[in-house]
PDB file of N, CA, C, O and CB in Angstrom:
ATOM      1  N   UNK A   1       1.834   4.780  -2.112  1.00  0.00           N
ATOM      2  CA  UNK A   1       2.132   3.425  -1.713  1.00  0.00           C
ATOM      3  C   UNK A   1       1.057   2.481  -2.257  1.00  0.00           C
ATOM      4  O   UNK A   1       1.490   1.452  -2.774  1.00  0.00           O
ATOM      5  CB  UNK A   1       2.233   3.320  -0.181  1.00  0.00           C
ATOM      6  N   UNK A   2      -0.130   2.634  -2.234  1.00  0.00           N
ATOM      7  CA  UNK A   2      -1.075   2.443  -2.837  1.00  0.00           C
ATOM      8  C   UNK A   2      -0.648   2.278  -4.404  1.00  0.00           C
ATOM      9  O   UNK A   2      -0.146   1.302  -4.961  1.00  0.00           O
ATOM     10  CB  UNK A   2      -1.958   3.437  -2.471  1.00  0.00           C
ATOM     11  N   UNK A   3      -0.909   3.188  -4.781  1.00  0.00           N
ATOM     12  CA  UNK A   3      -0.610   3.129  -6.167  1.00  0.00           C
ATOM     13  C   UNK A   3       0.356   1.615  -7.280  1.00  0.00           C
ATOM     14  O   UNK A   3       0.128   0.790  -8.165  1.00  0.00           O
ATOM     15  CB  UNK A   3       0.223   4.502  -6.122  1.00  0.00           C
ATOM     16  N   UNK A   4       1.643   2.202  -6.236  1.00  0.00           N
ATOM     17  CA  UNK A   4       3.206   1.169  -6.184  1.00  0.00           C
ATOM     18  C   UNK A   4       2.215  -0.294  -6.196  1.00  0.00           C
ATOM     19  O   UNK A   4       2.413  -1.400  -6.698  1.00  0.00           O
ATOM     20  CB  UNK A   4       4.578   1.391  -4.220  1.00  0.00           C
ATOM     21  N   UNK A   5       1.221   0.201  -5.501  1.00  0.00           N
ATOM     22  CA  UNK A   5       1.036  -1.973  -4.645  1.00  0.00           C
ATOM     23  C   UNK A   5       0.249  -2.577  -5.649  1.00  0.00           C
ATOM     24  O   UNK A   5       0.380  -3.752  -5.990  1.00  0.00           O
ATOM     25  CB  UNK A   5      -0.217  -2.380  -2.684  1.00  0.00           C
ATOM     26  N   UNK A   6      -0.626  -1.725  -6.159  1.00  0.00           N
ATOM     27  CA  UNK A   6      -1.473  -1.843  -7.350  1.00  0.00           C
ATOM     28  C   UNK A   6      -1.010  -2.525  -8.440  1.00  0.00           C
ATOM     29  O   UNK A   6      -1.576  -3.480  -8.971  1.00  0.00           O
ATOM     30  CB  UNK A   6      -1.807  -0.683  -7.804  1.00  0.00           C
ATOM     31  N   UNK A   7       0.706  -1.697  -8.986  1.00  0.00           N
ATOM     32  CA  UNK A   7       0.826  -1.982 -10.203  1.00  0.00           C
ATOM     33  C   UNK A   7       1.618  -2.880 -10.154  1.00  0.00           C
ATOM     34  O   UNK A   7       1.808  -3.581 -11.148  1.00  0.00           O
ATOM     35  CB  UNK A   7       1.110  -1.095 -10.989  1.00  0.00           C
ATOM     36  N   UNK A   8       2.447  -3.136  -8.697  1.00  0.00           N
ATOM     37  CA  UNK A   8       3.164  -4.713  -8.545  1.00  0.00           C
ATOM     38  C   UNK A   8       2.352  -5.905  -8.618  1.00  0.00           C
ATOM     39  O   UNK A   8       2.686  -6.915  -9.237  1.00  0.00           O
ATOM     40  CB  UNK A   8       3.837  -4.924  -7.175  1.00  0.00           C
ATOM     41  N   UNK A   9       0.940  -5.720  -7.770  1.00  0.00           N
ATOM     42  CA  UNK A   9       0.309  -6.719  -7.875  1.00  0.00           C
ATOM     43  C   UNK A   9      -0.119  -7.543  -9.362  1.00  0.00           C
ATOM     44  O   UNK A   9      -0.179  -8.734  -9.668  1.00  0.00           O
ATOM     45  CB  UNK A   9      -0.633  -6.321  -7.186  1.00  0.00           C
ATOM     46  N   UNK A  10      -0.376  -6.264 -10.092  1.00  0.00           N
ATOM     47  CA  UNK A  10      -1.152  -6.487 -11.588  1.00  0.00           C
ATOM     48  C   UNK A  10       0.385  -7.186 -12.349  1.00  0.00           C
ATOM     49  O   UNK A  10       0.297  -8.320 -12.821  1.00  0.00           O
ATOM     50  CB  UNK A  10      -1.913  -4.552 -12.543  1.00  0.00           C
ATOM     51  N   UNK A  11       1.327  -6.666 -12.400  1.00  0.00           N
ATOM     52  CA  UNK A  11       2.421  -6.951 -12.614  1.00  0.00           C
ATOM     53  C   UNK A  11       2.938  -8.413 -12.745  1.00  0.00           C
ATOM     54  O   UNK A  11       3.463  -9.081 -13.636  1.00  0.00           O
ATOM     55  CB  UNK A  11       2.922  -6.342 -11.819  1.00  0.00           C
ATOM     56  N   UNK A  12       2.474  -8.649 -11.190  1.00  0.00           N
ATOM     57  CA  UNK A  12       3.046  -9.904 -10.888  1.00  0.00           C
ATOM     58  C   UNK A  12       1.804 -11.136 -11.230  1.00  0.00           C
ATOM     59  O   UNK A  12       2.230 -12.290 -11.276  1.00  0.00           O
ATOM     60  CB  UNK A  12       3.576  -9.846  -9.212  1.00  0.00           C
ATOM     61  N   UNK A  13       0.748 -10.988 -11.398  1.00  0.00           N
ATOM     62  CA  UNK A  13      -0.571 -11.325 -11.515  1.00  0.00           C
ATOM     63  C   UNK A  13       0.032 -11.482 -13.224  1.00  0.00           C
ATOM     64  O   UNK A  13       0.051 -12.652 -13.604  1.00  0.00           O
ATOM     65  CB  UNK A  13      -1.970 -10.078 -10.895  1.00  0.00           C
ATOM     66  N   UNK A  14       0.387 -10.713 -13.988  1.00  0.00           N
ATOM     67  CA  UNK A  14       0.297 -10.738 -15.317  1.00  0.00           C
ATOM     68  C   UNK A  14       1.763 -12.126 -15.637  1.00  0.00           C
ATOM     69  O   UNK A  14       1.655 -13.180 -16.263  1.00  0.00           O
ATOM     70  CB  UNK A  14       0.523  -8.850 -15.994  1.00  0.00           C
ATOM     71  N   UNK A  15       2.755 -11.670 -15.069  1.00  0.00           N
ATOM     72  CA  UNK A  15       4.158 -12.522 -15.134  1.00  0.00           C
ATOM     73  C   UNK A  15       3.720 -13.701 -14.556  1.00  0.00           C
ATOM     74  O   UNK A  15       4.087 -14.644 -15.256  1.00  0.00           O
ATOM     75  CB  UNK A  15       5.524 -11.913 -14.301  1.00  0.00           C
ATOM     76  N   UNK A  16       2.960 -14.139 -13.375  1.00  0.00           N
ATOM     77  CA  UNK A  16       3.129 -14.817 -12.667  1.00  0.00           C
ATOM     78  C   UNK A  16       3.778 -15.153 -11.777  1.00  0.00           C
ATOM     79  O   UNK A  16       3.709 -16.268 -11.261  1.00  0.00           O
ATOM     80  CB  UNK A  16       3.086 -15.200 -12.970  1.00  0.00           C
ATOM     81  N   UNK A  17       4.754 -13.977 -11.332  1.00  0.00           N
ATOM     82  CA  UNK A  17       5.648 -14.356 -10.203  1.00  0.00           C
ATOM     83  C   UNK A  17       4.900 -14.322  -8.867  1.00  0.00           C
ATOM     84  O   UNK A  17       3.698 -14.073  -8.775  1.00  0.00           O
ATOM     85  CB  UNK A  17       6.878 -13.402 -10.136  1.00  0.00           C
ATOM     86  N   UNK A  18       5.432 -14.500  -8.195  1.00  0.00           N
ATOM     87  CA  UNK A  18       4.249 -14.899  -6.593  1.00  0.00           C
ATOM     88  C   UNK A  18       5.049 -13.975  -5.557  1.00  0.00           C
ATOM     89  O   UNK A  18       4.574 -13.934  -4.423  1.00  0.00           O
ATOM     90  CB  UNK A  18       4.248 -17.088  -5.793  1.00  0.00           C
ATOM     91  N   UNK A  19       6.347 -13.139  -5.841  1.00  0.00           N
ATOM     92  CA  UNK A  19       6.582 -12.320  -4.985  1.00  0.00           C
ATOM     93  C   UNK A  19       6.126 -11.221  -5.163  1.00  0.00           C
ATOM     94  O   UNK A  19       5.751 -10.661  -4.132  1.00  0.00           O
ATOM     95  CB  UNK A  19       7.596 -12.246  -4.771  1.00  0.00           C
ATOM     96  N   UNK A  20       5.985 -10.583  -6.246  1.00  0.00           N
ATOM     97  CA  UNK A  20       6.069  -9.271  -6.685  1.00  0.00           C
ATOM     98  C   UNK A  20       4.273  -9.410  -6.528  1.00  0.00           C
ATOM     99  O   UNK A  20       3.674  -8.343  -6.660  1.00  0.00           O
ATOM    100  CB  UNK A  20       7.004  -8.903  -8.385  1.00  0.00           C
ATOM    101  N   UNK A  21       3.525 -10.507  -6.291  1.00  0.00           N
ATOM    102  CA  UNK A  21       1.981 -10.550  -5.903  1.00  0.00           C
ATOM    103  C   UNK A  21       1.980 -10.030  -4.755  1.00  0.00           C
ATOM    104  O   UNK A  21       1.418  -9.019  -4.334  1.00  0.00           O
ATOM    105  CB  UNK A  21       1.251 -11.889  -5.837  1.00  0.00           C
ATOM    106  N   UNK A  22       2.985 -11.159  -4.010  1.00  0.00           N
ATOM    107  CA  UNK A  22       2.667 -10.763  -2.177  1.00  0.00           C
ATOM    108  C   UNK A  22       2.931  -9.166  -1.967  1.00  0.00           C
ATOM    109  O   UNK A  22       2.154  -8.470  -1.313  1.00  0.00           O
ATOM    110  CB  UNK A  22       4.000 -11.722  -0.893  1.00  0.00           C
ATOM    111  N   UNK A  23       4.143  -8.645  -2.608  1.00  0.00           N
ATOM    112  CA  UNK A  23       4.860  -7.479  -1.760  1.00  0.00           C
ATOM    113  C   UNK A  23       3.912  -6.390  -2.760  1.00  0.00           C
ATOM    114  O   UNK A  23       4.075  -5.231  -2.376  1.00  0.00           O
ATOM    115  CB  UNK A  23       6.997  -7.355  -1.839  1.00  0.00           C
ATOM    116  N   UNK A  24       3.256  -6.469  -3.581  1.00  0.00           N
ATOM    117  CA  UNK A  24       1.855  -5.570  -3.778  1.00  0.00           C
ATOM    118  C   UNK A  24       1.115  -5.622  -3.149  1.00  0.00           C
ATOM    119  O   UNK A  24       0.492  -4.560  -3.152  1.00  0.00           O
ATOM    120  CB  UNK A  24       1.135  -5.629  -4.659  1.00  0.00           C
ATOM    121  N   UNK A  25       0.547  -6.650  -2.192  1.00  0.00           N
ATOM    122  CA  UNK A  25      -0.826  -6.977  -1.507  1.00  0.00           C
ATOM    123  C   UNK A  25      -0.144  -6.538  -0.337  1.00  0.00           C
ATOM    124  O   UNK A  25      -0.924  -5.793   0.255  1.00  0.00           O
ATOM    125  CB  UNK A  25      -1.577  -8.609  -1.530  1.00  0.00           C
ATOM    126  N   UNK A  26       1.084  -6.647   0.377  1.00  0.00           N
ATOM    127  CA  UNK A  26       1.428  -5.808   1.429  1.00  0.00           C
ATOM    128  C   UNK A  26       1.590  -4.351   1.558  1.00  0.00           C
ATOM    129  O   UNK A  26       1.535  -3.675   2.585  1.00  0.00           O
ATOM    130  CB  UNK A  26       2.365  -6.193   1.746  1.00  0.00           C
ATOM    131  N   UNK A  27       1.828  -3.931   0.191  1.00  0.00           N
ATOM    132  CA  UNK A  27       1.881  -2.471  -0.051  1.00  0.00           C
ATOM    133  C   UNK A  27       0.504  -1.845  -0.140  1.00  0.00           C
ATOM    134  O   UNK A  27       0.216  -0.739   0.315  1.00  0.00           O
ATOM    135  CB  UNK A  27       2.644  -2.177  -1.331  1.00  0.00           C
ATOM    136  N   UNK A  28      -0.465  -2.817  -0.889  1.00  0.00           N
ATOM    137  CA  UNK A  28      -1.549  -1.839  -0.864  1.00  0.00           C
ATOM    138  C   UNK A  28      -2.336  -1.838   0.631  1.00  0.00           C
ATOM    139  O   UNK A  28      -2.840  -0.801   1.061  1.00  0.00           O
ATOM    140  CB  UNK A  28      -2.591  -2.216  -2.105  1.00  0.00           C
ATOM    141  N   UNK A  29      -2.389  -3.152   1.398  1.00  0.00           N
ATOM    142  CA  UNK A  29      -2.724  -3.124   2.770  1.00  0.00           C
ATOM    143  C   UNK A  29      -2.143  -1.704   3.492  1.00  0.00           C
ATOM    144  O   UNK A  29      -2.746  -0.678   3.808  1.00  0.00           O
ATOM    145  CB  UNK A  29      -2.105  -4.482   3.446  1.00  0.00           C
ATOM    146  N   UNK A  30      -0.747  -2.072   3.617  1.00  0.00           N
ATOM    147  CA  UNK A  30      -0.120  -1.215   4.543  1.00  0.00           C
ATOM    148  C   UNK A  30      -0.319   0.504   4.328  1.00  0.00           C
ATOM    149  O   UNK A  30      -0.092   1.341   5.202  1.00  0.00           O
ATOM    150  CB  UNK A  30       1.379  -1.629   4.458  1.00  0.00           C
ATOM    151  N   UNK A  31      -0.826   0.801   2.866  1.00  0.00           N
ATOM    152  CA  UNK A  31      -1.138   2.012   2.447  1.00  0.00           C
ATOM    153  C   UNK A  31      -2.354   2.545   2.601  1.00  0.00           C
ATOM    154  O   UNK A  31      -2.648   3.738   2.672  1.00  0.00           O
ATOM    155  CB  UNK A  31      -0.896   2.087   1.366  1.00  0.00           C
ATOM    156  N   UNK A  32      -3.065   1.580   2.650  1.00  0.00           N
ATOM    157  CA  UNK A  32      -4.647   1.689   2.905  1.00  0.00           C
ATOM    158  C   UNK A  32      -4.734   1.963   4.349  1.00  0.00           C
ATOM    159  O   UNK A  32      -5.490   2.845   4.755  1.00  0.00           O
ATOM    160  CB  UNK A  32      -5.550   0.284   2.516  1.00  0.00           C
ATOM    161  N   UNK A  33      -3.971   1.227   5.190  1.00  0.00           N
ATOM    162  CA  UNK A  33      -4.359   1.669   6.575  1.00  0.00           C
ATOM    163  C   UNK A  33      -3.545   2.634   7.346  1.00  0.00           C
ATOM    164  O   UNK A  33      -3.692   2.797   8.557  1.00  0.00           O
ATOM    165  CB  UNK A  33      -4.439   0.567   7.373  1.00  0.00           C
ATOM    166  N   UNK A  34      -2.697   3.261   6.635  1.00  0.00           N
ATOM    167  CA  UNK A  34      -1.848   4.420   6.473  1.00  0.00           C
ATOM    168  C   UNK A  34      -3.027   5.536   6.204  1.00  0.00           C
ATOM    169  O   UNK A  34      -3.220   6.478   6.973  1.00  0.00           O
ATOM    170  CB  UNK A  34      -0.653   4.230   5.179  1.00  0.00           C
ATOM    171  N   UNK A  35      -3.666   5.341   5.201  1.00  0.00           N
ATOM    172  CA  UNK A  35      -4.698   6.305   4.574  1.00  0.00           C
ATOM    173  C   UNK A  35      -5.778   6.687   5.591  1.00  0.00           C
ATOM    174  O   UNK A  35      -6.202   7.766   6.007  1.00  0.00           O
ATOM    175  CB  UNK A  35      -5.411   5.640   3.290  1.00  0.00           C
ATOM    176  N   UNK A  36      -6.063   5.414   5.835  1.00  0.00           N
ATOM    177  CA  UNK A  36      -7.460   5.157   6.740  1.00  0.00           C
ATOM    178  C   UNK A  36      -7.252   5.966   8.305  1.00  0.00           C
ATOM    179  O   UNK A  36      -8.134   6.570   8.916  1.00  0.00           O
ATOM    180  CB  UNK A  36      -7.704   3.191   7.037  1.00  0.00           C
ATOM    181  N   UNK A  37      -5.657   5.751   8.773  1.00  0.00           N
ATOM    182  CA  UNK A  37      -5.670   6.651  10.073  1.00  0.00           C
ATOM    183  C   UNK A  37      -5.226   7.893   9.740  1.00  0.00           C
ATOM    184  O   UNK A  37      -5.098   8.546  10.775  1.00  0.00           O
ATOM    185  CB  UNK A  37      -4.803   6.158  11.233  1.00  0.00           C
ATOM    186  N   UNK A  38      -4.784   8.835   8.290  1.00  0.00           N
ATOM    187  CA  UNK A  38      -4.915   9.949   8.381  1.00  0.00           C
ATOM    188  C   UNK A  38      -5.652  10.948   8.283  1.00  0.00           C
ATOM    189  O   UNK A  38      -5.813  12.128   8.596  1.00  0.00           O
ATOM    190  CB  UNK A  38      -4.474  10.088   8.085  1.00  0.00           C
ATOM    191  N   UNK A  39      -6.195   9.764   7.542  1.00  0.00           N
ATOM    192  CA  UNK A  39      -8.294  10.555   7.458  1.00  0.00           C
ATOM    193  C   UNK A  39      -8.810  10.814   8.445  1.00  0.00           C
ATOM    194  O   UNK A  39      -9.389  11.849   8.773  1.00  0.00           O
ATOM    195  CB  UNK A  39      -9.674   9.632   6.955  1.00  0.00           C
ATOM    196  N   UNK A  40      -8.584   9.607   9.158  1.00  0.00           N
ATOM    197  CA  UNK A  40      -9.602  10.169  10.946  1.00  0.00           C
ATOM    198  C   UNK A  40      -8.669  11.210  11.730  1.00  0.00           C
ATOM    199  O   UNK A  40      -8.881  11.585  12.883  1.00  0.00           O
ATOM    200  CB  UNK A  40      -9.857   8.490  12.461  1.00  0.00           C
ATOM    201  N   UNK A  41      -7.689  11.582  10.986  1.00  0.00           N
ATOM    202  CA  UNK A  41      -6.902  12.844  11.724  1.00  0.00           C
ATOM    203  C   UNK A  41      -6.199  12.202  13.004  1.00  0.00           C
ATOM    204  O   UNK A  41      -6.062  12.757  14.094  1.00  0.00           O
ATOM    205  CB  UNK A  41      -8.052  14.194  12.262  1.00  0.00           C
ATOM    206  N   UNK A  42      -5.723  10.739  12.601  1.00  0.00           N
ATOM    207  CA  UNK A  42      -5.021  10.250  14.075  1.00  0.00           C
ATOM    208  C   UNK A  42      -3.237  10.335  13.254  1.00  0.00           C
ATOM    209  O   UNK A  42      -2.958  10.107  12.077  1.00  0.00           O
ATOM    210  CB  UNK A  42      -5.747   8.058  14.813  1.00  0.00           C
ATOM    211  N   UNK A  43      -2.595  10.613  14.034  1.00  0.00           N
ATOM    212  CA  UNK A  43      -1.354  11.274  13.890  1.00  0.00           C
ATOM    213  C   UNK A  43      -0.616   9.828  14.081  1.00  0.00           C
ATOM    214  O   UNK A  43      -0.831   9.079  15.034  1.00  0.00           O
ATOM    215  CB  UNK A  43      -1.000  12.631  15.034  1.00  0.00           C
ATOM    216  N   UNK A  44       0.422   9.529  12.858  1.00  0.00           N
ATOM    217  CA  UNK A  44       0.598   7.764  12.628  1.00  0.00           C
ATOM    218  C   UNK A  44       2.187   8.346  12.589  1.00  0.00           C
ATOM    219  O   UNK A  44       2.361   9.367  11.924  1.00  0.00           O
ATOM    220  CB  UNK A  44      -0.278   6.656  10.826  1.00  0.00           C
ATOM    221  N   UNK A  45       3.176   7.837  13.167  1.00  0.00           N
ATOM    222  CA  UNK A  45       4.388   8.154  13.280  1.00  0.00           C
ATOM    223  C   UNK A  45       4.653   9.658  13.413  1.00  0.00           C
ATOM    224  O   UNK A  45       5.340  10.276  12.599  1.00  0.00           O
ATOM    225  CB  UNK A  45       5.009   7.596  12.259  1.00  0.00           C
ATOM    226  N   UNK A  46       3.966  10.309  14.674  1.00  0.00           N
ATOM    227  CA  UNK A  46       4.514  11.815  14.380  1.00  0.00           C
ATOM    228  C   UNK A  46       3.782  12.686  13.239  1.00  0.00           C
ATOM    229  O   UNK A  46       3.775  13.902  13.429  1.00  0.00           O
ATOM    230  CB  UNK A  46       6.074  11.710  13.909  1.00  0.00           C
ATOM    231  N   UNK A  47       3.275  12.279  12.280  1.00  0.00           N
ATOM    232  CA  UNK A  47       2.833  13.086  11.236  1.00  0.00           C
ATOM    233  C   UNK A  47       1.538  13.138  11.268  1.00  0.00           C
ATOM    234  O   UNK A  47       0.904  12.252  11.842  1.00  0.00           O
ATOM    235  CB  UNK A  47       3.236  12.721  10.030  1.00  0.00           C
ATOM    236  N   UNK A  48       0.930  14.178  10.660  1.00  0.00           N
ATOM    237  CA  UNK A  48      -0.796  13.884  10.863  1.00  0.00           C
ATOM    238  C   UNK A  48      -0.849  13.537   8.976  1.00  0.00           C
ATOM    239  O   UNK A  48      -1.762  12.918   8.429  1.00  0.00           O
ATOM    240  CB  UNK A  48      -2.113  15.810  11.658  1.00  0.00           C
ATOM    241  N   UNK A  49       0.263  14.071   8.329  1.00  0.00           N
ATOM    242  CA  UNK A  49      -0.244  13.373   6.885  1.00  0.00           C
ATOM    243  C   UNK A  49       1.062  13.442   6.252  1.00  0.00           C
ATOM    244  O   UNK A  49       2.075  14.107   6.470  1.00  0.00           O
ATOM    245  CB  UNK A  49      -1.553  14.226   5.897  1.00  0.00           C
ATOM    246  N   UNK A  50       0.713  12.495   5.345  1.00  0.00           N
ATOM    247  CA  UNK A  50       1.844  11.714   4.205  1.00  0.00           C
ATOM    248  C   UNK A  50       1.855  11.965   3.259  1.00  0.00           C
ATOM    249  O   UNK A  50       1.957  11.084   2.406  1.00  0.00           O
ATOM    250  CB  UNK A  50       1.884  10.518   3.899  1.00  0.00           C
ATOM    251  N   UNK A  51       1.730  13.628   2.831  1.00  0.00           N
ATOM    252  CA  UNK A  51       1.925  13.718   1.265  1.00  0.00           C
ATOM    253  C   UNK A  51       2.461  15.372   1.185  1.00  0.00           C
ATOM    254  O   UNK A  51       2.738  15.879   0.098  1.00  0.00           O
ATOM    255  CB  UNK A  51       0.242  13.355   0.259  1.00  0.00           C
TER     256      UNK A  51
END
């Protein structure tokens, strides 16, 4: 998810479109703190990990 948010952002950063900016900067947020509570081993929807 991370990854995805990265290359929309750069994407949209390069085109200039201003959605494909936002919905990267929400993807890499929302992935990062996805990441961040499976590391501390806290169990985020039922799962203890996402891959």
């Amino acid at each position: 998810m991370i990854v995805l948010g990265l290359i929309l952002l750069i994407i949209g950063m390069l085109v200039g479109v201003s959605l494909l900016t936002t919905v990267g900067g929400v993807l890499v947020v929302a992935g990062a703190v996805l990441w961040i509570l499976g590391a501390t081993g806290r169990a985020v929807g039922g799962r203890k990990h996402y891959f």
